[in-house]
TORVEXVEX-151633 format. One line per 2 residues: number of its first residue (from 1); their letters; for each residue x, y, z of C-alpha. Coordinates in nm, 4 decimals, padded with zeros to 6 digits. Example, Ala and Ser with C-alpha at 12.3 -4.5 7.8 and 13.67 -1.06 7.14 Angstrom:
residues 2
1) as) 01.2300 -00.4500 00.7800; 01.3670 -00.1060 00.7140
//
This chain:
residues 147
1) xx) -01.0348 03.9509 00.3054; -01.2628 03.9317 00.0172
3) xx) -01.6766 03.8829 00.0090; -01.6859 03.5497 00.0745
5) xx) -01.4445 03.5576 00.3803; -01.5205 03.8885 00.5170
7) xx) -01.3494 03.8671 00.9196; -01.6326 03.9376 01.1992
9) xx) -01.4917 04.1690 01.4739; -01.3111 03.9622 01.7890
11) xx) -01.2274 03.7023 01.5949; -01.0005 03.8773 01.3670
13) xx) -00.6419 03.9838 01.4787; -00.4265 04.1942 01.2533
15) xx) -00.1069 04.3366 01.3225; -00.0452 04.6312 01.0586
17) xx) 00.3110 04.7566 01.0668; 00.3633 05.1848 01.0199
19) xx) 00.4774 05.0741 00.6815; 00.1488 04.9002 00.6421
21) xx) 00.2528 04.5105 00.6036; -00.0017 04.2891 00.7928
23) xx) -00.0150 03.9573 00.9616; -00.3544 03.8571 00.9904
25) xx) -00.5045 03.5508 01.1541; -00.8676 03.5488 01.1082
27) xx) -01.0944 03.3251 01.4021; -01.4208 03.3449 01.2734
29) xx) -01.6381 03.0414 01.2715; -01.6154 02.8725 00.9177
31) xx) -01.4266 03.1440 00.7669; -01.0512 03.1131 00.9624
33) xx) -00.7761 03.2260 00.7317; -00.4335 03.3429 00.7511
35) xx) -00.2970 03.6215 00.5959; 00.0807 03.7786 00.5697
37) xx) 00.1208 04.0448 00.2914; 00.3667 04.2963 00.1942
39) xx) 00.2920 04.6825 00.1574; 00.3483 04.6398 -00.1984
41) xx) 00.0333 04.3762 -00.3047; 00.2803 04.0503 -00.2474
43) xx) 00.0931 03.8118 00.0179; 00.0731 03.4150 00.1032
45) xx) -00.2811 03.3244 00.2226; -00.4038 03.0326 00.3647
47) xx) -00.8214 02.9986 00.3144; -01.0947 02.8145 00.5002
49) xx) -01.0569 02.5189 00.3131; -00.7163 02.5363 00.3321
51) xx) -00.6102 02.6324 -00.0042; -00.3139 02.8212 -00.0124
53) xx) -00.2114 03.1456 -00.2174; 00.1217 03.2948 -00.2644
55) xx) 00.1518 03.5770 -00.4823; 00.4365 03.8118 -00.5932
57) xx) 00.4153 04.1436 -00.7303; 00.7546 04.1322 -00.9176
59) xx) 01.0250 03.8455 -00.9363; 01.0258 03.5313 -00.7111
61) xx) 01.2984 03.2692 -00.6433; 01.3116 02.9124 -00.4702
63) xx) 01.6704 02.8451 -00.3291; 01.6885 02.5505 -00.2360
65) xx) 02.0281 02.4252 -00.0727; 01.9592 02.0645 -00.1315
67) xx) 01.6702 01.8046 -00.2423; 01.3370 01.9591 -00.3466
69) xx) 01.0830 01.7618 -00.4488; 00.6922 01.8705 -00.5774
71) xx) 00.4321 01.6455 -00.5359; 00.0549 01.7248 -00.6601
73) xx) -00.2264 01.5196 -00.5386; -00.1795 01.1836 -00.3256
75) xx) -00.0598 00.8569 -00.4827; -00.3280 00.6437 -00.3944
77) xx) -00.4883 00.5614 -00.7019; -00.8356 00.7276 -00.6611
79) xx) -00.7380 01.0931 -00.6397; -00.6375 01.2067 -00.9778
81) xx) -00.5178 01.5854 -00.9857; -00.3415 01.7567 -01.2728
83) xx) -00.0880 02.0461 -01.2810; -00.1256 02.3158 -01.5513
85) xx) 00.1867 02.5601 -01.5805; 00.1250 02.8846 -01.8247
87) xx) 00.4323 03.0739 -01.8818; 00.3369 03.4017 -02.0442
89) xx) 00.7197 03.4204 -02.2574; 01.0212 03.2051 -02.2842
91) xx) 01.1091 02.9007 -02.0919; 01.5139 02.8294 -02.0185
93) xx) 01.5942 02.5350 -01.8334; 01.9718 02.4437 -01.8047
95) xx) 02.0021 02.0698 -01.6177; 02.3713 02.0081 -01.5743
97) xx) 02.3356 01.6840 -01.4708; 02.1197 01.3659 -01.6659
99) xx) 01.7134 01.4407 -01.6904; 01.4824 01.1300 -01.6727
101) xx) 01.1638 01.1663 -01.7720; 00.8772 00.8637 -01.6989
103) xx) 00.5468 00.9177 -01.7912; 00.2669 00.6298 -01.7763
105) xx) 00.0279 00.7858 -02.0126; 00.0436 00.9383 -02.3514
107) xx) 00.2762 01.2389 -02.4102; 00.2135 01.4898 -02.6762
109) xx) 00.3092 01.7646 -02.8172; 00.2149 02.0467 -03.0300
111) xx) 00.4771 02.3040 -03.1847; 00.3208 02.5675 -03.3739
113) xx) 00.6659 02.7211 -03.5290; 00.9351 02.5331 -03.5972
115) xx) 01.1288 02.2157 -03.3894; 01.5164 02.1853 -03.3805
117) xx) 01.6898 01.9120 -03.2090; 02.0697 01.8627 -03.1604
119) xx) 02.2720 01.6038 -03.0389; 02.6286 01.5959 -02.9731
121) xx) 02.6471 01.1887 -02.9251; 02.4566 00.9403 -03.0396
123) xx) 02.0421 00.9495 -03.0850; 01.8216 00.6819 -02.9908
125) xx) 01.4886 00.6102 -03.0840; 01.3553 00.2581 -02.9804
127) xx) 00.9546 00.1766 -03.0448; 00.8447 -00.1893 -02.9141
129) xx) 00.5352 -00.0809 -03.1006; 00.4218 00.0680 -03.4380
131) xx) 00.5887 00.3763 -03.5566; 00.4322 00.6269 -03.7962
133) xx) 00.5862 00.9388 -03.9230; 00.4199 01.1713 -04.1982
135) xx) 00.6069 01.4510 -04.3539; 00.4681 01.7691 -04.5769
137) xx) 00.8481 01.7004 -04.7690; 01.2084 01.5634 -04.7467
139) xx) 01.4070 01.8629 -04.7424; 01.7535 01.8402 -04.8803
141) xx) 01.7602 01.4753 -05.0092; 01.5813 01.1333 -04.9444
143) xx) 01.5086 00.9524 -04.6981; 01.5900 00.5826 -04.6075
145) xx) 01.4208 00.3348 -04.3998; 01.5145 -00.0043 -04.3025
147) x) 01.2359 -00.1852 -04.0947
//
């Protein structure tokens, strides 16, 4: 519990194990929460408001044995919600089957060191609209461009 949620005697139950994990279901009026953490600082909360928590104090997996699917705010046109994702390092991500991206707004991105792409068939780029590229210089030749 922090200082907002602080647990008021009898309506807090906690079961501490002799290794000191805890289960904690917390009763009291306006304030219920559940609690399950690990001796070692990893726990999954569930506040008031139900917002939920889960965090890990050293690696975590998902194994999932078949679909799993992630959906962020409700499809109903008046509830916008966004993800954000921060990875503090290096991102791998290995599909071995096709990716599909749609996206119906803008997409953009913004390398700061350098971009390499490689394709072992052929490269498509369609645009039923305007197309604008700007370069610093042509390294290594010229370029062509039939509109």
């Amino acid at each position: 519990a922090n200082t907002t949620t602080q647990p008021e005697f009898r309506y807090n139950h906690t079961i501490e194990t002799p290794r000191g994990h805890i289960f904690e279901m917390d009763d009291t009026p306006t304030r219920e929460r559940i609690r399950i953490g690990h001796r070692a600082n990893t726990f999954i909360e569930i506040a008031p408001n139900a917002d939920g928590t889960f965090k890990i104090f050293g690696d975590g997996y998902h194994i999932v044995m078949g679909d799993y699917n992630v959906s962020v705010g409700v499809d109903d046109g008046n509830n916008a919600h966004k993800m954000n994702i921060t990875v503090y390092g290096d991102v791998n991500m290995r599909v071995t089957g096709d990716k599909v991206e749609t996206i119906e707004g803008n997409c953009e991105q913004h390398i700061k060191g350098h971009f390499t792409q490689t394709v072992d068939r052929t490269s498509t780029i369609t645009s039923f609209g305007d197309m604008q590229i700007n370069a610093g210089s042509i390294l290594g030749g010229t370029l062509e461009i039939n509109t």
